[in-house]
C-alpha positions, 0 to 999 in steps of 0.5 A: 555710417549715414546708414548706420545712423539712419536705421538708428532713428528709424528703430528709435522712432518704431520703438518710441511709438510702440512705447507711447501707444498702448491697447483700448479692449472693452469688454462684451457689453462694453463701451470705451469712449477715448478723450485725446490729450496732445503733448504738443499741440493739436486740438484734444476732445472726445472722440464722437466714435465709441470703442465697441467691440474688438481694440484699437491702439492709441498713444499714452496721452489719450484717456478712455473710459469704459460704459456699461451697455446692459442694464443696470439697477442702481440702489439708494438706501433710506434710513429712517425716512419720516412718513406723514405719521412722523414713525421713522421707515427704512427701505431701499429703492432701486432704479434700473437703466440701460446706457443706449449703445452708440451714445457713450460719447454724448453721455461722456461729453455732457454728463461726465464718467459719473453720469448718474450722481451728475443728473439722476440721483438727487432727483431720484432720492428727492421723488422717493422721499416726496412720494413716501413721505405722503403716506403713514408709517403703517401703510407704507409697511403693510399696503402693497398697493402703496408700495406699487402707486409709488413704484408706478408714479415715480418711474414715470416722473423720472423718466420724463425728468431723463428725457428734459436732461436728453440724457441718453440712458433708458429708464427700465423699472423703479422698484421699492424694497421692504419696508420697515420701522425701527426695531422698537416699533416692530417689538412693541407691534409684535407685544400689541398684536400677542395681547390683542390675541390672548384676548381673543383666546380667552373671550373664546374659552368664556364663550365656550363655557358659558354655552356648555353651562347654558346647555347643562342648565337646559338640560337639566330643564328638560329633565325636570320638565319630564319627571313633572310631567311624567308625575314621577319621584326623583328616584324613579326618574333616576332609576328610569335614567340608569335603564336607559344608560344600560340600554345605550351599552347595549346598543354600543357592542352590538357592531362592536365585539371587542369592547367590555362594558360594565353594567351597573356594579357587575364586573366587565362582560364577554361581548354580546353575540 
């Protein structure tokens, strides 16, 4: 019986602890980092290993936290961010950052699970909206440039606004997406620039009509000029034009034998061999 009741609390006391344990398994490019709670007494805290790669068993009681160790962008989104012009803009701006491998731990301990909306985000928005704010409605939409100084001075502020905080994560990249203002600004920008472009057009056509004028007027100068020169009347300097016009035809089939032309009122010729 003694036996019997020993090989009892032994199975009972195997099967207690395989029901109070369970499996912590990250992923690849995972860390766990495992917070023990005692039920009875000890001291808890969170383990200063991190759970890598493979698995480990621990009891029911121990919570475990899961860390991505590949990089990562983080979006924030504005919506209708007031410019120095006072034109609202959208846009979005994105932060990409890696968590240091081995530093989950520390990352856990000082900062939390949420790591970024504890340290980085209001920083990260306030320098956004600062920066931005410095420009106008246009520039920030149609300027790369701007968007690239933005780009630029804002991954280094906060960068350097990680390493104050020893924040154990790698600021990589800021990036700002596209920027654009409301729909109404857009529409009236869209009708400024069609009017804008009809003027031209038609400031080109009277251009071109006023020279064709120009060019008929100077012609019919020069035809003048020569009937007064030549001491002719107007019907012969307009018979003199007709030789002339029969004499191009002429010249016109001579490389081309498959063309009719009518001279004067005849009817269509055979080409000229």
């Amino acid at each position: 019986m003694t036996k019997f009741l020993r090989f009892s609390f032994l199975a009972l006391l195997m099967l207690t602890c395989l029901t109070s344990c369970y499996r912590v398994s990250p992923d690849a490019g995972q860390e766990s980092v495992l917070v023990y709670k005692p039920m009875f007494f000890g001291h808890g805290g969170v383990d200063e290993s991190p759970v890598s790669t493979g698995s480990t068993w621990v009891s029911m009681t121990t919570d475990h936290f899961e860390f991505v160790l590949t990089p990562i962008t983080i979006t924030e989104d504005f919506v209708n961010m007031i410019p120095s012009d006072n034109t609202p803009v959208s846009f979005s701006a994105y932060l990409k950052v890696q968590v240091r491998q081995g530093s989950t731990p520390t990352l856990y301990s000082k900062f939390g699970e949420k790591w970024y909306e504890h340290s980085l985000q209001a920083t990260f928005r306030t320098l956004v909206r600062d920066r931005a704010s410095q420009f106008k409605m246009l520039e920030l939409a149609s300027k790369r440039e701007i968007s690239a100084k933005l780009e630029k001075d804002i991954f280094a502020e906060i960068s350097e606004y990680a390493k104050k905080l020893n924040l154990p994560v790698d600021v990589l990249q800021v990036s700002i997406g596209a920027i654009t203002p409301p729909q109404e600004v857009l529409t009236e920008t869209k009708n400024t620039a069609a009017q804008n472009q009809s003027i031209l057009t038609q400031a080109s056509r009277a251009n071109a009509e006023a020279a064709r004028k120009q060019a008929e007027i100077n012609k019919a100068d020069a035809d003048k000029a020569y009937r007064t020169e030549m001491g002719m009347t107007t019907p012969e300097y307009l018979q003199l034009r007709q030789l002339e016009i029969e004499k191009e035809k002429v010249e016109l089939i001579k490389d081309n034998k498959n063309i009719s032309i009518i001279f004067g009122n005849a009817s269509p010729v055979t080409p000229i061999k």
